[in-house]
C-alpha positions as CSV (number, residue, x, y, z in Angstrom):
1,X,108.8,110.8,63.0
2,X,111.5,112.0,65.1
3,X,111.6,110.4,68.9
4,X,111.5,112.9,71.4
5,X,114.9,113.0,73.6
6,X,113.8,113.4,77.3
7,X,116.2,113.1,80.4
8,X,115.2,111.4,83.9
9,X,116.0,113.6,86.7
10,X,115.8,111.4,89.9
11,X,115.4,107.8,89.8
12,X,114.8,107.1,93.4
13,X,111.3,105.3,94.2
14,X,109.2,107.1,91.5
15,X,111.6,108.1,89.2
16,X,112.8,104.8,88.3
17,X,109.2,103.8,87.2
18,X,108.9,107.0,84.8
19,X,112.2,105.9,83.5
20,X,110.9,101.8,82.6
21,X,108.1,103.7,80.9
22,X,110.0,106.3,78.7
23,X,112.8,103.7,78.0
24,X,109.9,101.6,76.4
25,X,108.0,104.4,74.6
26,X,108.2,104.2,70.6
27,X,108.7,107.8,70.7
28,X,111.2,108.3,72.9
29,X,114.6,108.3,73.3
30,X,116.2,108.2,77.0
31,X,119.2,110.9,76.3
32,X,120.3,111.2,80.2
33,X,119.7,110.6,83.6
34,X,120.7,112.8,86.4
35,X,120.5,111.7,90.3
36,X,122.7,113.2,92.9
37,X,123.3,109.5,94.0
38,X,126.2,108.2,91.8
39,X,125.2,104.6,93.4
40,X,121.6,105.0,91.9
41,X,122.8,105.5,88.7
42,X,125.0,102.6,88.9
43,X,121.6,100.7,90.1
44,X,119.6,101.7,87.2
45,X,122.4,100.9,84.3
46,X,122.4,97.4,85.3
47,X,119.0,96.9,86.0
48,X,117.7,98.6,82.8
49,X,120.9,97.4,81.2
50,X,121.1,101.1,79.5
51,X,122.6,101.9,76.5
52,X,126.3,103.1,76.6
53,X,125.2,106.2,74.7
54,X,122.8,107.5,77.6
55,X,124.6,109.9,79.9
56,X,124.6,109.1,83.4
57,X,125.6,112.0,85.5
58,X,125.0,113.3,89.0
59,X,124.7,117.4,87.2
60,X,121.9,118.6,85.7
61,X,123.9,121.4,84.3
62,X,125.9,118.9,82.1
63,X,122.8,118.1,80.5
64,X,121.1,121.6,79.5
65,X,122.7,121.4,76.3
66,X,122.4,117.9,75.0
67,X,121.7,119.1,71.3
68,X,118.7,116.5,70.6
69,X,116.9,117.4,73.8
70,X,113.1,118.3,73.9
71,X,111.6,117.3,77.9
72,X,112.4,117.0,81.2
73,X,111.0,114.4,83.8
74,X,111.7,115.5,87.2
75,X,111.1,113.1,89.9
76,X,113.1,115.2,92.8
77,X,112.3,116.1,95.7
78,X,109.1,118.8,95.9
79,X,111.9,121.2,97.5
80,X,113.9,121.1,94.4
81,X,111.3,121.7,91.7
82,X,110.8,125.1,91.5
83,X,114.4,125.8,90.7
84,X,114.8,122.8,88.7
85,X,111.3,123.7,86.3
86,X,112.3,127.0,85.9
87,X,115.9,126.3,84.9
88,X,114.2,123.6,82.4
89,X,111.4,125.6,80.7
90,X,113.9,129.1,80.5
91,X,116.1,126.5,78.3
92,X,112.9,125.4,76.0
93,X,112.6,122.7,77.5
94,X,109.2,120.6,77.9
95,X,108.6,119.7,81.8
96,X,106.4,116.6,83.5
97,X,107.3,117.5,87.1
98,X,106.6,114.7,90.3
99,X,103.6,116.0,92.5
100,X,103.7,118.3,94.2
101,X,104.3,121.1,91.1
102,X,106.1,122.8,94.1
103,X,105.7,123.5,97.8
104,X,103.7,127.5,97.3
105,X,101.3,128.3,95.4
106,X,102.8,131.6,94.0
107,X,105.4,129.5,92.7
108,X,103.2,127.2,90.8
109,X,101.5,130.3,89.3
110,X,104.8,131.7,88.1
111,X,105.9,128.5,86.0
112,X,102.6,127.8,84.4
113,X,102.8,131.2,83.6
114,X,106.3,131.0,82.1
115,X,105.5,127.9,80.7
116,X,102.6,129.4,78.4
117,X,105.4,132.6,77.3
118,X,107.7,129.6,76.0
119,X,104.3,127.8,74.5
120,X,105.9,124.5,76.2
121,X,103.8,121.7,78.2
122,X,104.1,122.0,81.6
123,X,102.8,118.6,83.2
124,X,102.1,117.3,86.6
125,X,102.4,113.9,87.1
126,X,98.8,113.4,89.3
127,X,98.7,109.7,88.2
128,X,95.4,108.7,89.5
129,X,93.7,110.9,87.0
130,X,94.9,108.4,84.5
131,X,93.4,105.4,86.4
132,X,90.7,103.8,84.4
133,X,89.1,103.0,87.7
134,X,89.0,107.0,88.2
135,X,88.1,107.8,84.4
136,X,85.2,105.7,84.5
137,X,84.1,106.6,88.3
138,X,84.0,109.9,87.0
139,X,81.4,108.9,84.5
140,X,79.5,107.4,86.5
141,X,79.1,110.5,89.2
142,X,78.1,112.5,85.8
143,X,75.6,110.3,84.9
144,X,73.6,110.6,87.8
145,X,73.4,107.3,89.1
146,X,74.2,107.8,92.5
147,X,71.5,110.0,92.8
148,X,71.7,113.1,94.9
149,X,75.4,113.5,95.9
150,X,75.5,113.9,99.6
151,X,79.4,113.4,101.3
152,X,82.9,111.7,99.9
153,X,85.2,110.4,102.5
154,X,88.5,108.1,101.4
155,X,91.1,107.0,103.7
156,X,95.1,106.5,102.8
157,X,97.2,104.8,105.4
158,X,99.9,102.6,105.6
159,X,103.6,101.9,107.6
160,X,105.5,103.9,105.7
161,X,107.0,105.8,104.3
162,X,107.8,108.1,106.5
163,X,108.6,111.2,104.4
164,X,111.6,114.3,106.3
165,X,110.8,116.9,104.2
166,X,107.1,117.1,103.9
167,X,104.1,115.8,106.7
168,X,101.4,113.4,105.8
169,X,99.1,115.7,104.5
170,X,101.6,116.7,101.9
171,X,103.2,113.2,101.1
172,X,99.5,111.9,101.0
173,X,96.3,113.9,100.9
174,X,96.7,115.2,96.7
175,X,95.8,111.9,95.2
176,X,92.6,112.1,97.1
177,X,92.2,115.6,96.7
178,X,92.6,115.3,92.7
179,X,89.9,112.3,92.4
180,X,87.6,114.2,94.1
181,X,88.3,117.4,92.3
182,X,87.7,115.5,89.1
183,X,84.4,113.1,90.3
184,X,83.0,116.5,91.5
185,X,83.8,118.8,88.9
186,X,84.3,121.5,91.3
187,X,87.0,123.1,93.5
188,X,86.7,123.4,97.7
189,X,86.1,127.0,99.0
190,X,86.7,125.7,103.0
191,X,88.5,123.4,103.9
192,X,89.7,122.2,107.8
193,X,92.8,119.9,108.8
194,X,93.8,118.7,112.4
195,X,96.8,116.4,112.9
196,X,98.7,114.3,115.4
197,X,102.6,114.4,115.4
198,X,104.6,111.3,117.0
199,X,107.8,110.2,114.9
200,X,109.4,113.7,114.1
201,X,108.9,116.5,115.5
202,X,106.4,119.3,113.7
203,X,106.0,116.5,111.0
204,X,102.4,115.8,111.4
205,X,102.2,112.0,110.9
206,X,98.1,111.4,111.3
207,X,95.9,114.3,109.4
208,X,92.1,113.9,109.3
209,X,90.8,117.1,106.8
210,X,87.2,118.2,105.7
211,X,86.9,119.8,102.7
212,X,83.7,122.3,101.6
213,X,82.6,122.4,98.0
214,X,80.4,125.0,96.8
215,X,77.4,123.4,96.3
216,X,77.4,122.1,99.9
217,X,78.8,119.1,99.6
218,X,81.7,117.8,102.3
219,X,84.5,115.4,102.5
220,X,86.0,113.7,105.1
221,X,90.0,112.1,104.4
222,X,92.0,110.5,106.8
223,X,95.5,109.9,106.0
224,X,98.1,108.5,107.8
225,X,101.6,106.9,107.9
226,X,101.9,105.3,111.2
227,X,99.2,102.6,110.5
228,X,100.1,99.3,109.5
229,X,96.3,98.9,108.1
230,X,97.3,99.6,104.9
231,X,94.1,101.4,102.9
232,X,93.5,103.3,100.0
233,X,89.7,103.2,100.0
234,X,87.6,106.6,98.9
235,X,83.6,106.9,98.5
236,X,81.2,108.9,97.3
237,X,77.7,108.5,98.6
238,X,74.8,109.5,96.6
239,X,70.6,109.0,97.7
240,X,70.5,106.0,95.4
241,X,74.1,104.5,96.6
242,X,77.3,105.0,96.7
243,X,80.6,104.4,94.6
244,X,83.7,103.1,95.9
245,X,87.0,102.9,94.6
246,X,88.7,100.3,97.0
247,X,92.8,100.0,95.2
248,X,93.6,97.4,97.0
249,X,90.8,95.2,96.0
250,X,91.0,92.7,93.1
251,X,87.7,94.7,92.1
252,X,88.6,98.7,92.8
253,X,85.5,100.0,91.4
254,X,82.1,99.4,92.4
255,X,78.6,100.7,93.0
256,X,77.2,99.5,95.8
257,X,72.8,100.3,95.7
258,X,70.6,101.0,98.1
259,X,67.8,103.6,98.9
260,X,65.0,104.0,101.4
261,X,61.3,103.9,101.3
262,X,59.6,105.4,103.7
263,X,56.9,103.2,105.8
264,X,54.7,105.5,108.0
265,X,57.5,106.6,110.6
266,X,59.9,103.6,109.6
267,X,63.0,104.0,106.7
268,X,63.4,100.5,105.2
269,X,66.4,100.0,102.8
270,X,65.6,99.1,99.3
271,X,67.0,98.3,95.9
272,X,70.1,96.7,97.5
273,X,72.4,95.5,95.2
274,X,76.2,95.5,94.5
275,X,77.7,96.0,90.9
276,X,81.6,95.2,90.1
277,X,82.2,98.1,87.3
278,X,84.1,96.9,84.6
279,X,87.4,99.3,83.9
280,X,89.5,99.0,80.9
281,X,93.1,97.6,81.9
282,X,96.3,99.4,81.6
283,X,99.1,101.4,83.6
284,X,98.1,104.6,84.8
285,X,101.6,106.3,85.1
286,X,102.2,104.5,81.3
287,X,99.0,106.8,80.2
288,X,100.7,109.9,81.9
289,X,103.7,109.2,80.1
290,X,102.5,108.4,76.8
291,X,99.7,111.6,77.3
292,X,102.9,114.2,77.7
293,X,104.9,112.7,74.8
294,X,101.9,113.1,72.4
295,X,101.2,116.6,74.1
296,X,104.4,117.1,72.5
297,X,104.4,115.6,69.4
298,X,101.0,117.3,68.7
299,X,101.2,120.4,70.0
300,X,98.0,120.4,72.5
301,X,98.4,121.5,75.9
302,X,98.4,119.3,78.8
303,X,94.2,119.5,80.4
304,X,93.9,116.9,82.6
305,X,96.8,117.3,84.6
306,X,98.9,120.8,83.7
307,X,100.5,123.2,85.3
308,X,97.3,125.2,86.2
309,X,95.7,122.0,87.6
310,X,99.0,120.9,89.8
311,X,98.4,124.6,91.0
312,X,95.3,124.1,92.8
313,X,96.0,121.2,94.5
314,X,98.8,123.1,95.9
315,X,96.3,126.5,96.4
316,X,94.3,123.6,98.7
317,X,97.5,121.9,100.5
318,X,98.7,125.1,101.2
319,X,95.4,126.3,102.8
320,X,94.9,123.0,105.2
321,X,98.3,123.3,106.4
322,X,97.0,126.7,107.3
323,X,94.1,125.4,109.3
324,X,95.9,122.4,110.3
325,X,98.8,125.0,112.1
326,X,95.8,126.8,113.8
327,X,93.7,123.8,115.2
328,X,91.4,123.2,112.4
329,X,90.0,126.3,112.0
330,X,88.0,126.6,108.8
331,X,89.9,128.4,106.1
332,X,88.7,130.2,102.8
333,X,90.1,128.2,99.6
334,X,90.3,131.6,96.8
């Protein structure tokens, strides 16, 4: 079988991890990597001790037409991806793009839509729908074990980093958004943000959001990057418990039981018990990888985390910084 010849573009923080994993996929072969940052590309040939015969170049355009090229990685700032995608997929190639797919929802609309006139994948690199710890959560809400769903909440904070080109709610709030998304099954219709700004000015730093779902159901995120109480805790709480996926425990998925039973006017917890859920072990951002290379090599499009998918997340960012410009005031998710 013929390795798929992909190029890195951007191997700041992130990008340097998607390049570790494509250098050791079977199926791939590294052709080039692109970063405006000549001293980056000097970092990464030593510490990945690259080949000779992998172009290192601060252009994209010198790369376009690398004749054994098939896919694109873009790990670039969100500013940059529209114009970068485009440029990729009207060349044939195959793109997995850094979250967010881009910074407007029209935008997102109009590459996925390209990208299914060139019948090429299109993939957003939402890593925690890879997590086993979120694959198996998401069974478990199916299932019905939590009972009757009744609110989510999950908080993400941390010192840093602080982000220039996009606020907290931006930098932050999609990973949460696209758990919940997948535990629930279902899309907000109203959602509410209101923020604090102290380090930059109109560069909301603190962002507490509520999201509506159609059934009802609510959830309550706080995110921040001025908080040295580093969390990435998230919850959902049913009538016969709730499930908790805690990251930054040694344990990050568990079911924690309880219930009432109702003794003439008194509620008396019962059936209180805590389960550790076993997950399967393995990198998420590895799966994301290895899941766009075999989109490729198989031909099947890109479900979990395409184009289409990376577009709603943006549809819902793009509607809380709407309410989160005006106050908090509730906002219609189409």
């Amino acid at each position: 079988m013929n390795k798929i010849g992909i190029a890195v573009i951007g191997v700041g923080r992130w990008g340097v991890h998607l390049l570790r994993n494509f250098l050791a996929h079977p199926q791939v072969i590294v052709l080039a990597i692109v970063d405006p940052n000549p001293e980056r590309l000097t970092t990464v040939k030593q510490q990945f001790n690259l080949d000779e015969n992998i172009l290192l170049t601060t252009d994209w355009e010198t790369v376009k037409q690398l004749p054994e090229l098939r896919a694109i990685a873009i790990a670039t700032p969100a500013s940059t991806h529209y114009t970068l995608i485009k440029n990729a997929l009207h060349h044939g190639y195959h793109v997995l793009a850094e979250k967010p797919l881009t910074l407007d929802p029209q935008q997102c609309r109009e590459l996925c839509q390209l990208a299914e006139n060139q019948n090429l994948i299109l993939m957003v690199d939402h890593t925690y729908l890879f997590h086993p710890a979120v694959e198996t959560g998401q069974n478990v809400v199916k299932s019905g074990k939590l009972g009757d769903l009744r609110y989510g909440y999950a908080t993400r904070t941390h010192l840093g980093p602080v982000r220039q080109d996009v606020d907290a709610l931006w930098d932050l709030a999609i990973h949460d958004l696209a758990i919940f998304n997948s535990w629930l099954g279902q899309l907000p219709v109203q959602v509410q943000a209101t923020g604090k700004v102290w380090l930059q000015e109109s560069i909301a730093d603190l962002v507490w959001i509520t999201l509506t779902y159609p059934n009802g159901f609510q959830v309550h995120i706080h995110l921040c990057w001025s908080n040295p109480d580093k969390q990435r805790r998230l919850g959902i709480v049913g009538s016969l418990g709730t499930l908790i996926f805690d990251e930054m425990s040694p344990s990050p998925l568990t079911f924690i039981q309880g219930e009432f039973a109702r003794q003439e006017h008194q509620f008396i917890p019962v059936n209180q018990r805590q389960e550790v859920l076993e997950i399967e072990p393995g990198e998420p951002l590895q799966k994301v990888c290895d899941r766009f290379i075999m989109n490729i090599i198989n031909h099947t499009p890109a479900l979990l985390s395409s184009g289409w998918v990376g577009a709603e997340l943006v549809e819902i960012l793009t509607a809380l910084t709407t309410s989160l410009n005006h106050n908090g005031q509730p906002i219609s998710v189409i």
